[in-house]
DRENTI-201527 format. One line per field, with one value per residue (C-alpha): z, y, x. Coordinates in steps of 0.25 Angstrom, whole numbers. Layout:
N
zz <- [Z,...] .
yy <- [Y,...] .
xx <- [X,...] .
END
This chain:
997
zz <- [96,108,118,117,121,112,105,90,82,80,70,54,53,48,34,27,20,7,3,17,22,29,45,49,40,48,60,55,52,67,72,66,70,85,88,76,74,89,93,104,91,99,87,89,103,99,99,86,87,73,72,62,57,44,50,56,42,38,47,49,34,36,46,36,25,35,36,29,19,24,39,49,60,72,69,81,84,77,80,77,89,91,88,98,110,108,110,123,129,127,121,109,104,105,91,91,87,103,111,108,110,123,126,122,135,144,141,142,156,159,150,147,140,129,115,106,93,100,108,94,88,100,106,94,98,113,111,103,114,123,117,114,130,132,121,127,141,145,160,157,170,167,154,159,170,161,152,164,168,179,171,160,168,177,162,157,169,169,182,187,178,182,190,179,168,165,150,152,163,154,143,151,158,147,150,164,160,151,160,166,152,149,161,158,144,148,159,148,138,147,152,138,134,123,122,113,106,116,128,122,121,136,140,131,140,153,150,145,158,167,161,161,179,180,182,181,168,154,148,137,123,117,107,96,93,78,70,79,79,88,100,109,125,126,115,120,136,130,122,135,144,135,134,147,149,138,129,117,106,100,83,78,65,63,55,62,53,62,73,77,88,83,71,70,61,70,64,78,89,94,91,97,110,110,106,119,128,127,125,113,104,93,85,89,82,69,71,66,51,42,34,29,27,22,14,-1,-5,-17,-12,-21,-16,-27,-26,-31,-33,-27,-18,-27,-35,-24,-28,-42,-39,-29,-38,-47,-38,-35,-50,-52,-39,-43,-57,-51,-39,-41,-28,-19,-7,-9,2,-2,11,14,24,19,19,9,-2,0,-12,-23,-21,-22,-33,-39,-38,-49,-54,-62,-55,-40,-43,-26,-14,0,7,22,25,25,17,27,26,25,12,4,-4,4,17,7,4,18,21,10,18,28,22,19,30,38,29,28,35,45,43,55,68,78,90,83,75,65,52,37,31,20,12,5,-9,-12,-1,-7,-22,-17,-11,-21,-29,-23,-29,-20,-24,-38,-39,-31,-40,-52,-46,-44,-57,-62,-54,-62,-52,-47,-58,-49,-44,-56,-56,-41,-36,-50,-49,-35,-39,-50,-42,-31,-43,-50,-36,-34,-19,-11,2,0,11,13,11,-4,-8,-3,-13,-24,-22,-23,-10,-15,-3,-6,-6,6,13,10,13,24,37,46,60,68,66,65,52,48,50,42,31,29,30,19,11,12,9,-4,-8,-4,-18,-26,-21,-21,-32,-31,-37,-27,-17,-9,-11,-4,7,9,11,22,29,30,33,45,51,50,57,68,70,70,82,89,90,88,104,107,113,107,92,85,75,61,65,75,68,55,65,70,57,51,63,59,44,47,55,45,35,23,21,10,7,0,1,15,11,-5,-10,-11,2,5,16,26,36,48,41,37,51,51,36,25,9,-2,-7,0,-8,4,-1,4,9,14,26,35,28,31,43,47,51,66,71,85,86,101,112,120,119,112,126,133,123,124,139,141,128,118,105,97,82,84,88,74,65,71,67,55,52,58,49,38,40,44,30,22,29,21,9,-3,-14,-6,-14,-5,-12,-7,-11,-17,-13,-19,-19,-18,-5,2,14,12,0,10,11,22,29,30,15,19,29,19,8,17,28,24,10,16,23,14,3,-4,-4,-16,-16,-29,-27,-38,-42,-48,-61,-67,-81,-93,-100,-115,-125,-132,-147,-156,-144,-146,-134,-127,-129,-119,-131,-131,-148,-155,-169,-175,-184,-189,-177,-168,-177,-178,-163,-164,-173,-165,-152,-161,-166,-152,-145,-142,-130,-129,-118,-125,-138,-128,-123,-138,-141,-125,-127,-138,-131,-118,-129,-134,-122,-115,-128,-139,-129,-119,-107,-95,-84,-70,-61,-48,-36,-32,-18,-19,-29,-41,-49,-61,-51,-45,-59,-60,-47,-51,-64,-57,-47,-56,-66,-55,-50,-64,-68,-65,-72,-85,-83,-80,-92,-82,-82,-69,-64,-54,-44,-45,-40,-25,-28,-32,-25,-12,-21,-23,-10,-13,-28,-25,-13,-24,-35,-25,-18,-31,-24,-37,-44,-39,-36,-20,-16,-16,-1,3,11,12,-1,-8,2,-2,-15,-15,-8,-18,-28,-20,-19,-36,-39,-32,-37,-49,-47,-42,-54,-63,-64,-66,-74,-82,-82,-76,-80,-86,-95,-95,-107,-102,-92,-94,-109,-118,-132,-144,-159,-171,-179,-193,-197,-208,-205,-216,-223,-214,-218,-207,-194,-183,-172,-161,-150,-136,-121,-109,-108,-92,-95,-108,-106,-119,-117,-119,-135,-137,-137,-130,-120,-114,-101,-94,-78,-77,-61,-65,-67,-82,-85,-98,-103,-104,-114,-125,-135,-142,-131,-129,-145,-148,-155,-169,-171,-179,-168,-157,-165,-166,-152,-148,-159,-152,-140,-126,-117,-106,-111,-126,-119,-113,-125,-134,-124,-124,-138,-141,-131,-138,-150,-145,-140,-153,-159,-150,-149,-162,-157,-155,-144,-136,-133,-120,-106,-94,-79,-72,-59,-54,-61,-59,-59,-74,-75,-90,-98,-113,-124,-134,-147,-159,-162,-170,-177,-179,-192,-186,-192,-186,-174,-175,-190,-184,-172,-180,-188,-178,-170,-184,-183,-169,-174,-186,-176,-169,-179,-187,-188,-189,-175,-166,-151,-142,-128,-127,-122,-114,-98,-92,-100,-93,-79,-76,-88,-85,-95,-92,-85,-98,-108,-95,-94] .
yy <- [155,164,161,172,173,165,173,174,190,198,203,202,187,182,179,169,177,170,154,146,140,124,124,116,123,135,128,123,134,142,128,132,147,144,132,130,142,145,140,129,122,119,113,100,99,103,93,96,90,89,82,70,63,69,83,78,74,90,98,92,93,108,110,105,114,126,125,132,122,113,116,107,104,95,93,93,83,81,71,69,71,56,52,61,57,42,43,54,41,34,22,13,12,1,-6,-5,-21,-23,-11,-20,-34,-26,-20,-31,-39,-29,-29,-43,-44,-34,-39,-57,-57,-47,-52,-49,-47,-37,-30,-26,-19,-8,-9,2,12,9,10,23,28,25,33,44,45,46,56,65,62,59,55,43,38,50,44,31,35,42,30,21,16,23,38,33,31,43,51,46,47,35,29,17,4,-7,-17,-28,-18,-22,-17,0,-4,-15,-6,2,-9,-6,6,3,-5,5,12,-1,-6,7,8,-5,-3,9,1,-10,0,7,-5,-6,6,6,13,17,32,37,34,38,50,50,46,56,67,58,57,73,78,69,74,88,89,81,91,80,77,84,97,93,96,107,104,110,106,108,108,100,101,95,88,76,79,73,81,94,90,88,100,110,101,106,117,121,117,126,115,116,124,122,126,122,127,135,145,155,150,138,143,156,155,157,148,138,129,114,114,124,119,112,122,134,126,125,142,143,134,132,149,148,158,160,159,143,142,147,160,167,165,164,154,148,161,168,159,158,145,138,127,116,108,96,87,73,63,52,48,39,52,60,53,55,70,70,64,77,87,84,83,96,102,96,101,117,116,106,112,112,102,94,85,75,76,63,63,49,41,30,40,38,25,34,47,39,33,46,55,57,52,63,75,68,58,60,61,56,49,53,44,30,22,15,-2,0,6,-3,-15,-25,-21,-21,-37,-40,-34,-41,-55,-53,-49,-61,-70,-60,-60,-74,-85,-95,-108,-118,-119,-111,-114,-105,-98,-101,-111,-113,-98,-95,-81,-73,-72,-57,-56,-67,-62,-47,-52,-61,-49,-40,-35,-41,-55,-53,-46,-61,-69,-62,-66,-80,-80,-79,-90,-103,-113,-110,-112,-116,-104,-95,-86,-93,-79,-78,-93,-92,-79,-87,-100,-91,-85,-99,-106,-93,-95,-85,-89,-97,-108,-105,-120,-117,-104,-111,-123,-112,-106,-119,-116,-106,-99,-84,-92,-99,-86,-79,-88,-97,-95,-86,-90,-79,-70,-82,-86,-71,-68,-80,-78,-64,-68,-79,-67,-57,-70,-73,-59,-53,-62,-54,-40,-44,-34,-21,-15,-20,-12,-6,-19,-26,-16,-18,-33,-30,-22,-30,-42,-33,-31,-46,-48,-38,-45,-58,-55,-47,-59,-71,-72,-69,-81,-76,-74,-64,-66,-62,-51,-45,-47,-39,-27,-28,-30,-18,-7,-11,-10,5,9,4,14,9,20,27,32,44,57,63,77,76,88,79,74,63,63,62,76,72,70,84,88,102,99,109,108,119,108,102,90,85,74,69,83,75,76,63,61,77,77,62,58,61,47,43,33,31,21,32,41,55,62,55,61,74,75,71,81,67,70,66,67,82,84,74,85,96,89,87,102,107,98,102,117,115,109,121,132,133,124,133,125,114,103,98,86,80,69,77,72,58,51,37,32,43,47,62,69,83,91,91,103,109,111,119,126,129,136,144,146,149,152,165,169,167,176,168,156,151,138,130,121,111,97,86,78,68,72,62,55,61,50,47,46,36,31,34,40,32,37,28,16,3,-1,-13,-16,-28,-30,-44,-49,-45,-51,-66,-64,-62,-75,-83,-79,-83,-94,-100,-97,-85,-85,-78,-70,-64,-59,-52,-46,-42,-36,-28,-25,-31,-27,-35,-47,-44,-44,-58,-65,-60,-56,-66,-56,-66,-58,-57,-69,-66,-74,-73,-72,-69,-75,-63,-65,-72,-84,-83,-86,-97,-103,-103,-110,-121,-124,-124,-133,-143,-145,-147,-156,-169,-167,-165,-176,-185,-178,-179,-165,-157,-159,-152,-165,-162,-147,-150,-158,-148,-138,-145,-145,-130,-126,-137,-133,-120,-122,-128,-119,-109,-113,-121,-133,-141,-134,-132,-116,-114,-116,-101,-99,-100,-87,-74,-68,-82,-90,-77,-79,-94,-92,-85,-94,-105,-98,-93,-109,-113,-102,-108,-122,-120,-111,-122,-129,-114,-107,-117,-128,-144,-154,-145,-155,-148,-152,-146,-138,-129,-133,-128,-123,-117,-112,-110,-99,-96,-81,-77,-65,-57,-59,-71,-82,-91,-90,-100,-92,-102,-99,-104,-104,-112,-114,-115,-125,-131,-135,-145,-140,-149,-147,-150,-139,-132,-121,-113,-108,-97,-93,-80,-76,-62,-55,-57,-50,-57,-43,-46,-56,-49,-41,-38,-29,-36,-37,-22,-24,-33,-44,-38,-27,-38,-46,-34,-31,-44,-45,-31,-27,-27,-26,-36,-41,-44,-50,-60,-64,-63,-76,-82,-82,-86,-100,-103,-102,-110,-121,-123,-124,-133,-142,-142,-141,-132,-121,-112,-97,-99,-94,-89,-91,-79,-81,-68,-69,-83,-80,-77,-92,-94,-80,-84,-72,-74,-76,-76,-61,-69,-79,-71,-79,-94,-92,-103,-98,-104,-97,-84,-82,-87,-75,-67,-71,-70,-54,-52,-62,-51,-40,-47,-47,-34,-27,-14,-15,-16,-20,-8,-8,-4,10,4,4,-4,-15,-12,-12,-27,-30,-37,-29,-16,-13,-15,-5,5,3] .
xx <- [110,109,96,87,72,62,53,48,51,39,50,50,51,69,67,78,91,94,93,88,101,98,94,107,115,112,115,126,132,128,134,147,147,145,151,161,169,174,187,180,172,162,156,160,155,139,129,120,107,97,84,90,101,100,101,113,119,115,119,132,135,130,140,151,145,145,161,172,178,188,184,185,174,172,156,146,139,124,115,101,92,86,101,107,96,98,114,110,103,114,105,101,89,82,75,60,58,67,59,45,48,55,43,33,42,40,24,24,30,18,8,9,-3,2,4,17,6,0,11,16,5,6,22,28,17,22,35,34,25,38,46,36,36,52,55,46,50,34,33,30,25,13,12,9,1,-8,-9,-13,-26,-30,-24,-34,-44,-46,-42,-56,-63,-69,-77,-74,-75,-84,-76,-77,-74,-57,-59,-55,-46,-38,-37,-27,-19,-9,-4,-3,9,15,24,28,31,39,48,53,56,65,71,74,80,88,95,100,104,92,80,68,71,62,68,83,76,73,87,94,87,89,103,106,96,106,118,116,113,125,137,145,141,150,143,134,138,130,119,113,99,95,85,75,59,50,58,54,53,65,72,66,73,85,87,81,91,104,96,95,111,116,119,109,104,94,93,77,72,62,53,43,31,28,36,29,20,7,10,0,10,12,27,32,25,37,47,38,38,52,54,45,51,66,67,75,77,71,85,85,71,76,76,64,68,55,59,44,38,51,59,56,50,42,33,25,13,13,1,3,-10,-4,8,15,18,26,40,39,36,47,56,52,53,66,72,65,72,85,86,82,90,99,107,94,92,78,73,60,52,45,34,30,42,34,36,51,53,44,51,65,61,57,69,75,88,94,91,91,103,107,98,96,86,86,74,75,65,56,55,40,41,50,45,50,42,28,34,35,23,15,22,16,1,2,5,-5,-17,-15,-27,-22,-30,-24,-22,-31,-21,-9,-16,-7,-11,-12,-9,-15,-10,-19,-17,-18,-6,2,1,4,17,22,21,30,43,53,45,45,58,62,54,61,76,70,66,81,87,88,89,75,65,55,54,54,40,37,30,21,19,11,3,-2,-7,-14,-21,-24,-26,-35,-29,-35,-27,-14,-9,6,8,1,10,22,19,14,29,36,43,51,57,52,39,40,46,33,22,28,19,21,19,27,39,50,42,43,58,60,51,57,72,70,62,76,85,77,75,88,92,85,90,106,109,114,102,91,98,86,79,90,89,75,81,91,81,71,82,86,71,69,82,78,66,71,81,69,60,72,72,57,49,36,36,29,16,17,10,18,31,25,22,37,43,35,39,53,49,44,56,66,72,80,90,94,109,113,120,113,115,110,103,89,84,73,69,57,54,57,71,70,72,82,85,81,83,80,68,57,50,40,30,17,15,-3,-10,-7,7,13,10,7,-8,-10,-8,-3,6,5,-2,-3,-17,-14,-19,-6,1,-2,-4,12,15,19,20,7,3,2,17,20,13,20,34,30,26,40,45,38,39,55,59,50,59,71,67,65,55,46,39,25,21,6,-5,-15,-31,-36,-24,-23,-18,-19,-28,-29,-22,-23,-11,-3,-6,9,5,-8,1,9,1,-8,0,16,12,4,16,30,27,40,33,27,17,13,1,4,-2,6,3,7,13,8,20,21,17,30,33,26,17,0,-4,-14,-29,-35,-40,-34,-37,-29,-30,-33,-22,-17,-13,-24,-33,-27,-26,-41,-44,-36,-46,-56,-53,-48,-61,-69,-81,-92,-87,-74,-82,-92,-78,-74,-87,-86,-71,-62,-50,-55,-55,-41,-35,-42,-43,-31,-21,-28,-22,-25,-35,-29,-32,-32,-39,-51,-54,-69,-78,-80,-92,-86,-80,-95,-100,-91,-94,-110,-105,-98,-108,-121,-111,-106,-122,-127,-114,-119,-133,-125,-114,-127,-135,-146,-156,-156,-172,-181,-176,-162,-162,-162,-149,-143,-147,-138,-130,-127,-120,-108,-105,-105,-95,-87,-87,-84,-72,-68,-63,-62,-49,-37,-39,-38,-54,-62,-66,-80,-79,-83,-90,-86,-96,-106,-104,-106,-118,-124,-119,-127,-139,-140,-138,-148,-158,-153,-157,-169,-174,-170,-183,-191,-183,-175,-184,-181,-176,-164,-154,-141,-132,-117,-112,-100,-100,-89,-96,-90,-93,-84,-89,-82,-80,-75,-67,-63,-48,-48,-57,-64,-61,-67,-72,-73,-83,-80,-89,-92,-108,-112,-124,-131,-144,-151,-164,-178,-180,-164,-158,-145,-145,-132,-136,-125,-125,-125,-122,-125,-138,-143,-156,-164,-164,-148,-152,-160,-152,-166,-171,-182,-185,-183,-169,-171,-161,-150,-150,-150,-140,-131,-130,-128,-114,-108,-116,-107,-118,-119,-131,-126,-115,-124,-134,-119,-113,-126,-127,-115,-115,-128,-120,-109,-117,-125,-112,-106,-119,-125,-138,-150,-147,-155,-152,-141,-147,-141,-144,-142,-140,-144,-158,-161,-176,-175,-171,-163,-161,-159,-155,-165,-154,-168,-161,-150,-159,-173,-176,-172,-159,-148,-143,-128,-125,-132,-123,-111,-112,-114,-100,-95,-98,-91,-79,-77,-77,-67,-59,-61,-48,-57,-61,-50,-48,-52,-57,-72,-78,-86,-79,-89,-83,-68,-74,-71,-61,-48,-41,-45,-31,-25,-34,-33,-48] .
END
């Protein structure tokens, strides 16, 4: 590599000769040429120097790969860059948990008022800022100056404040203290031979600037730098220093594409710096060889619909590369690591039976850290009720978040192991056992003491729900959650489970021993914030064979690496490159007046990455979101694919580009199954029809043959198969349980009337009028069964508010629009009617009628009355099937037996209860009314029934023949079970999940 003036050939561009060999095994290679083949080997004295530690497994294996068989060879020494600058400053570095409670001290001396909970929330950023300044060798005491009151000051130009104006003034009183507090923290660290990674950076150049002016020092080995993209300050000092001693070389690589001077692309900002600056030659930069616009490549944009399908498609690509080029070398390029568990799970075994992982799978994407983070949900959403001095009382747990964690695989995949062990009845089916009280109980907030009890103390119980009152309690609760768990996950085959355990027992441990000798313990809130930095800096590795022909990998691991083919994934604006976010206390103008690396300087590494891994590859798979997908803030493509198509694509005439969307192919229907043409029909063979008889004959309401008539399959499913509806609780009053409360307040005000067979008169009205407020109360937070009492809160106290007010329109209408004194004959009566069909081929069957009636009235002449609340709107026109006397009585009668209209629901249920109560009575009977309490003006709406009888026949041997006709139907084998056309019946089904409705 002889020095030789920097510039760039106006010259015909050097075009690649024959299949692209690697980066390091050309290095390699001209390793061995200079330095291995003399008779001094200087080989083994070299210092080789590569962005990563898996550059470091390559090239070393390409150096034994580069030598005759058999050869022997004392190797150089390669080390990855951050490695080799640590062991230069002759330090450790220190954990991140240790460097803030270190610096939270050093505040605190400074600052006694400040609080640990919110020290936490800003200490990482300040720490990281730290650093920041050290790697790139800022003057600090600038820096700090800058940051410091009177610099911010006279920046804004701001005249002077008023004299009792302290506000703008305090606001920069922290940073006066920031160099104070930084001096300190080195002092600290280097009086222990530790240091944060910015400051081993500092030391590294300290030490190598000190020992290269002292003469009495050894000569420093020589070093090859390979393969390196954009450098710190400190990395670019210390490479000019040996530099400038004769003791480095420096090897990047590069393509003119991006490199050229007037190149617009981002990915050679850096690396055009260096050309200019260091006077290299133009051979230390790759040497001029086109390999992006001169190297043959086929290149495949797939668009997927959502993210979940990129690890199947990988998982495809790869099988299909394997089975073409079974001696190719693939690397999956990950630029969001969370997609790491589906692509795993997606490569396939038979044409990818070894591979390697290079990138370890972060904590925060394994199961365990969504159980731990559903923990605490839980004893954060949590309400307090207690003690106003400590802040600390009664919890009470949310039951969303305690049904969500009980249900997590690590818990059910417990319960299940529980479930075996015989000396433990008790506790068999424990974790199913609470989610059904909270249901029944409808327990919108649980006490701990109350969860405890539901869970019969069962230690995973008690683990969970014990309170939290600071980060001892935690530590426990967690260690007794590993202890029961790690039970479960003792078998060979739970393997990664069991490493997620021993992870997670090793945080905890950390942090235990952290805080063990603190005097101040930390909140819950606090110790979740440290506990998930360590969870985000955690990796669970991955073993395997680290030079296998498939590579998983992220691209920062890609780093002086190249492979035949290039699977990159999430190839999406805000994921390739990251979104423009500053992760810094310090204002973006600081950073760019002292040059420190911003958001800008992130994007630029990210396209000389990008751009790097293209230039050798020969096939490149770019798999992105495509717009409109779910969970995803822009389905744009990343603009390296843009750059791509109308910007390399123009210049590399070898290049070919396909555009291509991914489908998701239909599974073929296999033999001897119907192929599904979206109806859901059963037949009513023998057993469907005794199943139907029996319904009958048990009971059958109103309600359920309107559902036959809307939708017989509906019927089947609640009243043949009797599939149980979900219960869920119900935090806010939805407008059945509003119904129910106006039923049970208007029954418990006119109870006494009844049990006393007294008649409510025009006297008793104010009574119970005062009355209203307190039975509402009642039958809204149902204090009288043993479900948790609703809470009068929020749109709860709305809605008993207007429950009030609609009962005591009610009331006060009574005497004008029902008439007083009103003699009520039973509340919540209980009527039935047996009618007998005789179904064809069967003989008789006893149809037996069931239905609760609100209120029966016995009116002046004698006769019975069923009245119905309605809290919805009913119009008397929902009342008359005759439209208004235009339709004769066979037609009306007709529409009331098969119509499945609202409105012949209605009239059909009153008809129905009239019949029923003249059954049950055997007395005259007036046509049933409803009270709606939304058109209470109307007073009592009746459905005029004379369609049924127009010549005075009896109205009881009528309707019976008319049930008969609808019981027939039921049970004609010609018609079967079906669900109906009609998809506004399906909108609030329960079942409709079921018949994909």
């Amino acid at each position: 590599m002889p020095a030789q003036p920097a510039s760039y050939p106006v010259s015909a561009p050097a075009l690649p000769v024959g299949a692209p060999v690697s980066f390091l095994a050309g290095v390699a290679r001209e390793l061995l040429e200079r330095y291995g083949s003399g008779p001094l080997d200087e080989l083994s004295d070299l210092v080789v120097v590569v962005p990563t530690r898996r550059a470091v497994v390559y090239l070393k294996n390409e150096l034994a790969l580069a030598l005759p068989v058999g050869a022997p060879l004392w190797a150089p020494r390669v080390a990855a860059m951050e490695d080799y600058m640590v062991e230069l400053a002759g330090v450790q570095v220190e954990e991140p948990i240790a460097l803030q409670l270190l610096l939270f001290d050093l505040l605190k001396h400074i600052d006694t008022s400040l609080e640990f909970d919110r020290f936490v929330g800003w200490a990482g950023l300040l720490l990281s800022d730290f650093s920041n300044l050290d790697q790139n060798l800022a003057p600090t005491h600038k820096v700090f100056e800058y940051l410091s009151q009177a610099k911010a000051l006279e920046r804004w130009n701001l005249e002077a404040l008023p004299e009792k104006s302290k506000a703008a003034a305090h606001s920069f009183s922290f940073w006066d203290q920031l160099e104070r507090v930084y001096l300190e923290l080195q002092r600290r660290m280097k009086a222990t031979s530790l240091a944060y990674p910015g400051l081993a950076y500092r030391l590294a150049v300290e030490k190598l600037e000190k020992r290269l002016q002292d003469p009495a020092e050894a000569e420093v080995a020589r070093h090859v730098f390979v393969g390196l993209g954009n450098l710190s300050k400190a990395e670019e000092k210390l490479i000019r220093l040996l530099l400038g001693a004769g003791r480095a070389e420096v090897c990047f690589d590069a393509d003119p594409f991006y490199l050229e001077e007037d190149s617009p692309n981002r990915a050679g900002q850096h690396l055009r710096r260096y050309l200019k600056k260091w006077n290299l030659p133009l051979e230390n930069f790759g040497g001029g060889t086109e390999w992006l616009r001169g190297q043959p490549r086929h290149v495949r944009y797939l668009g997927v619909a959502n993210p979940s399908m990129q690890g199947k498609l990988a998982g495809q690509l790869l099988a299909e590369a394997r089975r073409q080029y079974p001696d190719a070398t693939v690397a999956v390029v990950l630029p969001d690591e969370t997609l790491l568990l589906p692509v795993l799970h997606g490569l396939p075994p038979d044409e990818v039976p070894d591979y390697n992982v290079t990138m370890g799978l972060s904590f925060q994407a394994t199961p365990l850290f969504n159980l731990v983070d559903l923990l605490f949900e839980v004893h954060l959403t949590g309400i307090r009720e207690g003690s106003a001095e400590t802040g600390y009382g009664v919890p009470r747990y949310h039951h969303l978040a305690v049904t969500k964690l009980l249900g997590h695989p690590f818990l059910r995949r417990y319960q299940q192991w529980l479930d075996k062990q015989a000396d433990q009845p008790q506790y068999h089916g424990v974790l199913d056992q609470v989610c059904r009280e909270i249901v029944r109980l409808n327990a919108v907030l649980l006490p701990a003491t109350e969860l405890l009890k539901l869970g019969a103390h069962h230690p995973l119980i008690e683990a969970l729900f014990k309170t939290w009152d600071n980060c001892d309690d935690i530590i426990a609760a967690c260690h007794a959650l590993i202890d029961l768990l790690k039970q479960v996950y003792a078998d060979k085959q739970s393997g990664i489970e069991a490493e997620y355990l021993y992870l997670f027992y090793t945080l905890i441990k950390q942090l235990d021993s952290a805080f063990d000798c603190r005097e101040q313990r930390l909140s819950v809130r606090s110790f979740r914030r440290f506990l998930y930095e360590q969870m985000g800096r955690t990796r669970l590795p991955f073993s395997g064979e680290p030079l296998a022909d498939v590579q998983v990998m992220g691209l920062l691991e890609t780093r002086a690496l190249d492979f035949d083919h290039v699977i990159i994934l999430s190839c999406n604006e805000g994921v390739l490159p990251a979104p423009k976010k500053q992760q810094s206390l310090f204002p973006y103008d600081v950073l760019t007046e002292f040059k420190l690396p911003t958001y800008a300087d992130a994007e630029a590494i990210t396209a000389y990455n990008f751009w790097r891994l293209l230039q050798r590859t020969q096939r490149v798979d770019l798999v992105h979101v495509l717009p409109g997908a779910e969970g995803m803030k822009s389905g744009e493509r990343s603009r390296f694919l843009l750059q791509l198509q109308n910007d390399l694509l123009p210049q590399n005439p070898h290049m070919v580009l396909e555009d291509l969307t991914v489908s998701v192919a239909t599974a073929p229907t296999p033999m001897g199954v119907d192929a599904y043409e979206g109806d859901l029909v059963l037949e009513k063979d023998e057993e469907m029809l005794a199943a139907l008889r029996g319904v009958l004959e048990r009971n059958i309401s109103p309600s359920r043959l309107n559902d036959f008539l809307a939708c017989s399959l509906r019927f089947y499913f609640s009243k043949v198969a009797r599939f149980q509806e979900n219960e869920a609780v119900e935090e806010t009053l939805e407008a059945g349980s509003f119904g129910t409360m106006v039923h049970a307040a208007l029954e418990n005000l006119m109870l006494p009337f009844e049990q006393d067979a007294r008649p409510i008169t025009a006297a008793d009205i104010p009574d119970l009028l005062k009355l209203v407020p307190e039975e509402v109360r009642k039958a809204l937070r149902q204090e009288e069964t043993e479900k948790h009492a609703r809470p009068d809160e929020g749109l709860n106290h709305v809605y008993g508010q207007v429950a009030g007010r609609l009962i005591s329109r009610y009331l006060e209408g009574l005497e004008q629009y029902e008439g007083l004194p009103l003699r009520l004959f039973s509340l919540e009566k209980d009527l039935a009617a047996t009618v007998f069909v005789d179904v064809p081929g069967s003989g008789k069957l006893a149809v037996r009628l069931f239905g609760k009636a609100d209120r029966v009235d016995q009116l002046p002449d004698g006769r019975l009355r069923v009245v119905d609340y309605k809290t919805g709107l009913v119009e008397a026109n929902d009342l008359n099937l005759t439209n208004r006397g235009k339709l004769s009585p066979a037609e009306a009668t007709e529409r009331l037996l098969s119509e499945t209209t609202s409105s012949a629901d209605k009239v059909r249920q009153l008809w129905l209860y009239r019949l029923m109560l003249a059954s049950t009575e055997k007395r005259e009977t007036e046509n049933t009314a409803i009270v709606s309490m939304r058109n209470l003006d109307k007073g009592l709406l009746s459905a005029d029934l004379g369609f049924l009888t127009p010549n005075g026949e009896d109205f009881v041997r009528v309707s019976e023949e008319l049930v008969s006709k609808i019981v027939l139907r039921i049970l004609d084998p010609a018609e079967p079970i079906r669900k109906t056309d009609d998809l506004k019946k399906c909108e609030y089904c329960p079942y409709r999940g079921i018949c994909a409705r």
